[in-house]
Each structure stands twice: as structure tokens, then as C-alpha cells.
C-alpha angles and dihedrals in degrees: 000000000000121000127221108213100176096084097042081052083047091050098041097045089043084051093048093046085049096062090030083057103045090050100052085050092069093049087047093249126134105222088253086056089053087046088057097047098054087055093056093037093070098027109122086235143002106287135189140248101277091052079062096043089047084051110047092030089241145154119262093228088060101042091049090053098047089048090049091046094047082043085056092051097051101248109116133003134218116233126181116246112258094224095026103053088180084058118083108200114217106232114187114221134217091267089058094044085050088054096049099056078054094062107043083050095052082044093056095056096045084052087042091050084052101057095030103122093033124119118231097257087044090059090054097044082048088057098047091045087056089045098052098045088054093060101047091054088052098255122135107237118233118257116279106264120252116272114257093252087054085057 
């Protein structure tokens, strides 16, 4: 019997945005907005907008207005580069860093919900399914997640 996947990926990451959703409501965040700040969020150093629009393959127009929107809400602020007057670095305040332990805890339940009624070597065999479906279909896995002593 062959088995169709699409709409079970469909269903699970429907179910994922849901809750995502739901959980960057509260903190005020679109989930374009989350998206954002978790970019910013692991970037070496604050960037600027084009390092957002490069990365997301977006518009500038749109990059610009979801950045002025985040910036009204408190959650980043633009600073002029020091050696680039024309740049304007993106610095997160302590309102978005705030917001994004929110939402790696909120992250790590949905992943937790996924996996509840694994066992622990079907949680690994999980992992390395996912993994190796992302890389048939071309795709980099994610790194592996810290072990729960690392936590």
C-alpha cells in the first residue's frame, strides 16, 4: 500500500502554526514578525534591513513596514552604524528578547506535544526520519538539539 505524506505534513505543521500563532498573539507578534525576531535574535551582530530582506527573499517595502511596526511596539530599535552613517543597525530590546524566550519556550512544547507519547528510541528514530527526508528532498537538517543535561 502506498502511502501519501503531503497532507499529514499539511495537518502537523497547520497544527504547529495554530498554537505558534496563538502564542505570538498574546506578545503582540504576527507570525512573520516572530519569524523576524528569531533571525535577529541569532544573528552575530545587529544587522539591517537588507540582511532581513536577503534572508527572507523579501521586498524592501515590506521589510521596512514589519520592522517599523516591531520598532512601534517596543520591541527593537534602529541605530545608525557607527562606520556607515547611511546603515541603520537593528538592536533588539529587552522587550524582544522577552518575547523570544517566549517563543522558544513555547517551541519547545509544541515539539514536546509532538513526540508525547514517544518512547525515547522512537524519538530518535523520529529525528533521524525527518532528517533523512530533509535531505532527499535537498534540504540541510537542523542541527541535532542539545542533550537534556546541556539544557
Amino acid at each position: 500500500m502506498k502511502y501519501h505524506y503531503g497532507p499529514r505534513f499539511r495537518v502537523l505543521h497547520w497544527c504547529t502554526e495554530q498554537i505558534m500563532s496563538a502564542a505570538l498573539a498574546q506578545m503582540d507578534l504576527t507570525s512573520a514578525q516572530g519569524h523576524i525576531m528569531g533571525f535577529l535574535v541569532h544573528q552575530e551582530g545587529p544587522p539591517c534591513s537588507r540582511d532581513i530582506e536577503e534572508a527572507f527573499h523579501l521586498s524592501h517595502p515590506t521589510v521596512s513596514g514589519t520592522l517599523r511596526r516591531m520598532e512601534k511596539k517596543g520591541f527593537i530599535e534602529f541605530r545608525s552604524d557607527e562606520t556607515d552613517r547611511r546603515c541603520k543597525r537593528i538592536h533588539i530590546l529587552p522587550k524582544g528578547i522577552q518575547c523570544h524566550a517566549e517563543m522558544e519556550k513555547c517551541i519547545r512544547g509544541i515539539e514536546q506535544q509532538v513526540v508525547q507519547d514517544f518512547t525515547p528510541e522512537e524519538e530518535q528514530l523520529f529525528s533521524r526520519f525527518l532528517d533523512r527526508a530533509i535531505a532527499n528532498m535537498g534540504g540541510n537538517p537542523c542541527p541535532p538539539p542539545p542533550l537534556k543535561e546541556e539544557l
